[in-house]
C-alpha positions in Angstrom: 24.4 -103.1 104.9 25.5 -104.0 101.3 22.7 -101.6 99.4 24.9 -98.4 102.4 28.3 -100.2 101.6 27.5 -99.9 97.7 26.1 -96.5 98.2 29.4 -94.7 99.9 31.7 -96.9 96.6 29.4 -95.3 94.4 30.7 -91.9 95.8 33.7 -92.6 96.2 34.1 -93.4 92.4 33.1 -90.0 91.1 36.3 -88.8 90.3 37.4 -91.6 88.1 33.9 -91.5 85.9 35.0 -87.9 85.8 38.5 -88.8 84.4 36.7 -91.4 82.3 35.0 -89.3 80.9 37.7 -86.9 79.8 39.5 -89.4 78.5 36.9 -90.7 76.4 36.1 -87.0 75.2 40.3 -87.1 73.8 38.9 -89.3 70.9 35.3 -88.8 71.2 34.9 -85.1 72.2 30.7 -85.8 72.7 32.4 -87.3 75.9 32.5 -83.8 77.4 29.3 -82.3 76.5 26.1 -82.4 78.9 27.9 -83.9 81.9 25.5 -82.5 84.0 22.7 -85.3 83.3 25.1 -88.2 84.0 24.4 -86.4 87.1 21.0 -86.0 87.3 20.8 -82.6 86.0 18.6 -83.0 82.8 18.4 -79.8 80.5 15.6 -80.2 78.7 12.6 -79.1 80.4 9.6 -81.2 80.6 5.9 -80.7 82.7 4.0 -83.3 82.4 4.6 -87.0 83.5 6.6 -89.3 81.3 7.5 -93.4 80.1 11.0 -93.2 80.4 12.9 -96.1 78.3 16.6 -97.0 79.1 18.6 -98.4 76.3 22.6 -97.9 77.0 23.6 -97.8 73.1 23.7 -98.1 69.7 22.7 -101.8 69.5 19.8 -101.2 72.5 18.8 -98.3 71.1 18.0 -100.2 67.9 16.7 -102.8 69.8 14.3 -100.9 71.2 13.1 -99.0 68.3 10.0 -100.7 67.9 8.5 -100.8 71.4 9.5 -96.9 71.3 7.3 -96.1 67.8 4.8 -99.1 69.9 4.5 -96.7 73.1 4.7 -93.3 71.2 1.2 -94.7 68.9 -0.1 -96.3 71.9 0.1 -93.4 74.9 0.1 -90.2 73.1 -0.6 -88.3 76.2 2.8 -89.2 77.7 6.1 -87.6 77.0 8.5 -90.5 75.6 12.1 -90.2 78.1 14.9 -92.3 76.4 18.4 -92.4 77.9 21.7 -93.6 76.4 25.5 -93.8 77.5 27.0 -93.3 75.0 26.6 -90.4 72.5 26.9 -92.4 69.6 23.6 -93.7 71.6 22.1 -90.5 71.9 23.1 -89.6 68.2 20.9 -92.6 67.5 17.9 -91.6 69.3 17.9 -88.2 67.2 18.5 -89.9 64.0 15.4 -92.7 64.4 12.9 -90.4 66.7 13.6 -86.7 66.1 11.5 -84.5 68.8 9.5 -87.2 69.7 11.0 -87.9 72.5 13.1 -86.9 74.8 17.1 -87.8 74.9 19.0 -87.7 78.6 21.9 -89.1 79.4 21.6 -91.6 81.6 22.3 -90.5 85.5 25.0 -92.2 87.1 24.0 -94.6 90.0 24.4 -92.7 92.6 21.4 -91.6 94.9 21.5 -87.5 94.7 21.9 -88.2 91.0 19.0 -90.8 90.5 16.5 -88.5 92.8 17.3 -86.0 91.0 16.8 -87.2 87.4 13.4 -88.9 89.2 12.3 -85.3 89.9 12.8 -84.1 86.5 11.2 -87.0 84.4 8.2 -87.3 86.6 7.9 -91.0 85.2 5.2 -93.3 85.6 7.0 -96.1 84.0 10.2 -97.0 83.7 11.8 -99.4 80.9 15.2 -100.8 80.9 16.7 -102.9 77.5 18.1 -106.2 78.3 21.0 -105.9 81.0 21.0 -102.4 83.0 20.7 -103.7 86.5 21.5 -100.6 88.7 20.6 -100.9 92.6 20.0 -97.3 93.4 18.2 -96.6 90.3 16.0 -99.5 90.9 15.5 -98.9 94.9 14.5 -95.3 93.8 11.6 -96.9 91.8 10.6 -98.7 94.7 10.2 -95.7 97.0 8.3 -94.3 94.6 5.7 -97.0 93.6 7.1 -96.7 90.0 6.6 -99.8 88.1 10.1 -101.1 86.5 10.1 -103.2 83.2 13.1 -105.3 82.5 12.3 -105.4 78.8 14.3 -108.2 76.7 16.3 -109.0 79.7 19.2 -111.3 79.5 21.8 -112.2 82.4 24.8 -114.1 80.5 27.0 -116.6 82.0 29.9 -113.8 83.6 27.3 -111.5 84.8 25.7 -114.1 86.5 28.8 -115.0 88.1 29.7 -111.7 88.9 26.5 -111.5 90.6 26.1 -114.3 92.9 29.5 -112.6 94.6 27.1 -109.9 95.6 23.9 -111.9 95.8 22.2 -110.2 99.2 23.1 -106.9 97.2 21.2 -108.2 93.8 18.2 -109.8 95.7 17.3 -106.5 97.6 18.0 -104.7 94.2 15.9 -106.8 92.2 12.6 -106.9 95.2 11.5 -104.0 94.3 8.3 -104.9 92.1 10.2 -105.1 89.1 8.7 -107.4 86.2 11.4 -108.9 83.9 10.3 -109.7 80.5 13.1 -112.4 79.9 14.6 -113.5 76.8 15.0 -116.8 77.4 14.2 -119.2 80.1 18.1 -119.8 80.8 17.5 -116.0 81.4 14.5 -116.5 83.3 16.4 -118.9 85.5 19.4 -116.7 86.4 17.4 -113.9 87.6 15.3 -116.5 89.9 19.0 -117.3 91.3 19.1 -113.9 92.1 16.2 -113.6 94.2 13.5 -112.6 91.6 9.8 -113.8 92.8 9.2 -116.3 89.8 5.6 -114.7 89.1 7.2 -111.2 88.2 9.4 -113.2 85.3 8.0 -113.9 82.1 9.9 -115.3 79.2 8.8 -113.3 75.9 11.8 -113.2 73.5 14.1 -111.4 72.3 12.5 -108.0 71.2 15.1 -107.6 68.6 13.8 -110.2 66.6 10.6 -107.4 65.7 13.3 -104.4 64.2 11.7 -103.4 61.6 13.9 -103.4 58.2 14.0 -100.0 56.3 12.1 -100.8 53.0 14.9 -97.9 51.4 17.8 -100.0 52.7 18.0 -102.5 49.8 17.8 -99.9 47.1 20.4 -97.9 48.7 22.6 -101.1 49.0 21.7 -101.7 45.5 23.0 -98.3 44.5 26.0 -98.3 46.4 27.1 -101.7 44.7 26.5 -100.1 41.6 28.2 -96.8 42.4 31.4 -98.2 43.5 31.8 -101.9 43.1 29.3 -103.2 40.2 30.5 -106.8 39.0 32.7 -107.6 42.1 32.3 -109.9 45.1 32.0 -107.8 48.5 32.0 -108.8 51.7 31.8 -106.4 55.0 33.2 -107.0 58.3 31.1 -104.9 60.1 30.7 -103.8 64.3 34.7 -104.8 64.2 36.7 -104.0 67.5 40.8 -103.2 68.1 42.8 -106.4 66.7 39.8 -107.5 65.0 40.9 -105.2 61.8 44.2 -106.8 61.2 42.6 -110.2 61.3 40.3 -109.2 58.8 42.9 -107.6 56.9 45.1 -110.2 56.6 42.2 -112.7 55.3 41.4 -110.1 52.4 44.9 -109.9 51.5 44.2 -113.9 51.4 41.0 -114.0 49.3 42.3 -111.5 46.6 44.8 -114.3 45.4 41.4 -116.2 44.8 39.5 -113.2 44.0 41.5 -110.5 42.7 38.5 -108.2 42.3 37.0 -108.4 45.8 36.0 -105.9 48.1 36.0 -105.4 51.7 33.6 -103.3 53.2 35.2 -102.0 56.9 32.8 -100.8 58.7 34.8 -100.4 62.7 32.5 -100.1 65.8 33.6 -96.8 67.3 34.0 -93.6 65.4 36.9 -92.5 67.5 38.8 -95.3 65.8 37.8 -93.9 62.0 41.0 -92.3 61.5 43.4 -95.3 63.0 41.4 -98.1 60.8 42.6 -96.3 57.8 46.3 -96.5 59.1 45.8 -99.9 59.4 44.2 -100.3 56.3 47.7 -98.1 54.4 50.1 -100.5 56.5 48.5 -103.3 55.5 49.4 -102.5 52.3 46.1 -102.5 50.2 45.2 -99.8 48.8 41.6 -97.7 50.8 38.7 -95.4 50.3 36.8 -93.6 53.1 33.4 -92.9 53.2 34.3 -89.3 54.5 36.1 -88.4 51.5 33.1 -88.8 49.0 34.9 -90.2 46.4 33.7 -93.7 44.7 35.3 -96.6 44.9 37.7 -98.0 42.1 39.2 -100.7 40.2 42.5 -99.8 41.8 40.5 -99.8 45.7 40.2 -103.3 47.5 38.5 -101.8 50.5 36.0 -99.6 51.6 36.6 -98.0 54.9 32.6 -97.2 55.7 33.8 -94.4 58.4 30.5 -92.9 59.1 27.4 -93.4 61.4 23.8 -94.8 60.6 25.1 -96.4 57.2 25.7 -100.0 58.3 22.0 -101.6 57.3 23.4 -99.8 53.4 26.7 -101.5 53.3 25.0 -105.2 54.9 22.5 -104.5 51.8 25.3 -104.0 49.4 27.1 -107.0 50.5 27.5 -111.0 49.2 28.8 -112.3 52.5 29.1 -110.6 56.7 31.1 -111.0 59.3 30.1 -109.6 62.5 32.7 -108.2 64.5 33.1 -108.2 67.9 33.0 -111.8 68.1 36.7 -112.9 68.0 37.3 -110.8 71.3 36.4 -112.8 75.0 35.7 -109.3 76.5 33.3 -108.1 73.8 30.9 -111.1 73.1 30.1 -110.3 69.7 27.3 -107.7 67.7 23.6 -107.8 66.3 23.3 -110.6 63.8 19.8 -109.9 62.7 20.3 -107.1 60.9 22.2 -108.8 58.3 20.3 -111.8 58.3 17.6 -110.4 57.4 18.9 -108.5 54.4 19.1 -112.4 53.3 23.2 -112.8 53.8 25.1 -115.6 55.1 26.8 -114.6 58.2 30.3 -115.8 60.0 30.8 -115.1 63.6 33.9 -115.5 65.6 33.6 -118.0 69.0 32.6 -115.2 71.4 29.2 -114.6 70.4 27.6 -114.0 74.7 26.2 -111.3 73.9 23.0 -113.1 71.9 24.0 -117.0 72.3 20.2 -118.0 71.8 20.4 -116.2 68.8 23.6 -117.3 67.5 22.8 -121.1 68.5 19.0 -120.7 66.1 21.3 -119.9 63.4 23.9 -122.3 63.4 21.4 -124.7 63.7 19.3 -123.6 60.8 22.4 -123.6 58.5 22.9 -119.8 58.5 25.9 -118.8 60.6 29.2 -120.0 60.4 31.4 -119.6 63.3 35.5 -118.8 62.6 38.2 -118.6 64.6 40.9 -117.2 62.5 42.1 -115.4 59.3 42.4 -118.7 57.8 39.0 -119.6 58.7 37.5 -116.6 57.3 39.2 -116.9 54.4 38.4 -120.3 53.2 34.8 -120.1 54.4 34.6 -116.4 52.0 36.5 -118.0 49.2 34.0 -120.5 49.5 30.4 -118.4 49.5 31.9 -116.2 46.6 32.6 -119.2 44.5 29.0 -120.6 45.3 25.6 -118.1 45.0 23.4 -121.0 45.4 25.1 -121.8 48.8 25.0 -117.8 49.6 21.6 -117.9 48.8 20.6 -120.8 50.9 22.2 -119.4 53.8 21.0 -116.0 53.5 17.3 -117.8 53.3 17.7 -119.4 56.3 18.5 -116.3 58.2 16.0 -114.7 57.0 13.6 -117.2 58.4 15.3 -117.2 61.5 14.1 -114.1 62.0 10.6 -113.9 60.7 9.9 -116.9 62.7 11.0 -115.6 65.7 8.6 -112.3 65.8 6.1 -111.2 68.7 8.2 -110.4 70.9 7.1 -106.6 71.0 3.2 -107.9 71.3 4.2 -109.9 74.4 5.7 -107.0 76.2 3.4 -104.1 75.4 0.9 -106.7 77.2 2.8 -106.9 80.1 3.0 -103.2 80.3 -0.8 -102.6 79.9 -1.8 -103.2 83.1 0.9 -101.2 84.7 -0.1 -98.2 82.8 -3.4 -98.7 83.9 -2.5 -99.0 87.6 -0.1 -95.9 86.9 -2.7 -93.7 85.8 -4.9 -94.3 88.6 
């Protein structure tokens, strides 16, 4: 009764993802483009049978890098399917895979559009990143005896909740022979709450911790520091959301009394929000250069607005000291903190850091992150790391260990996915 009840919503709803889409394309015109496979109506032709991964994002995308170069090496035969939501998802897929694979959006969850995206990949194995729980798209798997990997998966504390209001709905989605390859076993846990048969849950990690760094990355960080800010102290806020800026901007204003030569390296989450940053960044009276106009960086410039895509790992490299956006907003939860970590830099976070808690947790612990809750906070804990290398160093070194000791993750799941293979291509 729930799965039909959930089924008609789903229906019902199409004309508001319509409009949302529309309204996203007003900032982000991408928005508007290919709207046919959000409804199951891939353009890309493909004949033979495929691996499809799911990764909704930027940050999953990246995430899932490695098991995607893993599965390409592994099962040449098969055509590699990768869907994204977003386009700055989808931008990312071209960017790290080229023709290799195969980029889709991903269908909406409703069951025309799911059977017919089924139809067109053909799969033999599906793969979703860490928290895509979708109750057509998984029944559909069931129906059709395709194994479904939850790979990295993570449930956090108000998804779980949200859940256990729809619990008959969840345990019907999640019976359909799925494996989840859990993060954690506080992960683990949550999806046994939800009805999961405890042998089909295995905890192997967080597959993020196996990203492998660009060995290019610290010589173009290196060239970019000398380029436009040799001799100075930079630090980038980096992943930052709406409200987040003018926190951040306030604390620089802060640190150049201590630091008159300091830069701030901007670098917001969402490109639609490029050209609104740099308002900020004029009204807050400091004086800003864009990555978009090509020009270098001065004596005269106290930030850098880094207003362009697939850069971030560059400006982390160029950088003394990180702070990872998202993470002073409740709603957003907070952004990858391994990348910067291990480029060897001492990291702050604000409180809201759901989206990776394990991961945040490992590096408080170890000395490496530094949680702030305001502009004050930012500013004396900056002030601080500029005035100390030793302590920047230290920090950054225990990062970096966080990370390296935290590896196999990727080994752990391409094991679990073995035997399904097998059974797939019987």
């Amino acid at each position: 009764m729930l799965r039909l009840a959930y089924a008609m919503l789903t229906y019902l709803f199409v004309p508001v993802l319509i409009g949302h889409l529309y309204w996203r394309s007003i900032n982000n015109p991408p928005y508007r483009q290919r709207i046919g496979e959000r409804f199951g109506r891939a353009g890309q032709q493909t004949d033979k049978s495929s691996i499809w991964i799911h990764a909704v994002s930027v940050g999953e995308v990246q995430a899932a890098a490695t098991l995607i170069h893993a599965l390409l090496k592994r099962y040449p035969g098969r055509q590699l399917i990768v869907t994204t939501m977003t386009p700055t998802g989808a931008e990312r897929v071209s960017d790290l895979f080229g023709d290799a694979v195969i980029h889709s959006y991903v269908p909406y969850d409703l069951a025309g559009a799911v059977r017919r995206f089924f139809d067109w990949a053909k799969p033999e194995l599906v793969i979703i990143i860490e928290k895509e729980i979708w109750p057509n798209l998984f029944r559909e798997c069931g129906l059709r005896n395709i194994p479904l990997v939850l790979a990295s998966a993570r449930i956090s504390t108000r998804s779980a909740r949200r859940y256990r209001h729809l619990v008959g709905l969840f345990r019907e989605t999640l019976s359909h022979g799925i494996v989840i390859a859990a993060q954690s076993e506080v992960d683990a846990s949550r999806f046994m709450s939800l009805g999961v048969n405890p042998k089909r849950i295995h905890v192997t990690g967080n597959i993020k911790f196996d990203f492998a760094l660009d060995p290019l990355v610290p010589g173009l960080g290196a060239a970019f520091r000398n380029d436009n800010a040799a001799g100075r102290p930079i630090w980038v806020a980096a992943s930052t959301h709406g409200d987040e800026e003018q926190i951040v901007l306030a604390a620089h204003k802060k640190i150049l009394v201590s630091f008159p030569n300091a830069l701030l390296l901007l670098v917001p989450r969402h490109p639609e929000r490029f050209v609104s940053v740099a308002a900020l960044i004029s009204k807050a009276g400091l004086s800003g250069v864009t990555r978009s106009s090509g020009r270098q960086c001065t004596a005269d410039n106290s930030v850098y607005l880094g207003d362009s895509m697939g850069e971030l790992m560059t400006f982390y490299a160029a950088a003394d000291v990180a702070f990872v956006g998202g993470s002073l907003l409740r709603h957003i939860g907070g952004h990858n903190l391994l990348e910067p970590a291990a480029l060897g830099l001492p990291l702050l976070t604000g409180p809201y850091y759901s989206n990776a808690p394990d991961i945040a947790d490992l590096m408080i612990m170890d000395g490496a992150l530094q949680v702030i809750n305001n502009a004050d906070e930012m500013v004396t804990h900056v002030i601080a790391l500029f005035g100390n290398p030793d302590e920047c160093q230290r920090r950054g070194g225990a990062g970096q260990a966080v990370v390296d000791n935290n590896r196999g993750t990727l080994m752990r799941v391409l094991e679990l996915i073995e035997p399904l293979m097998v059974r797939a291509s019987r």
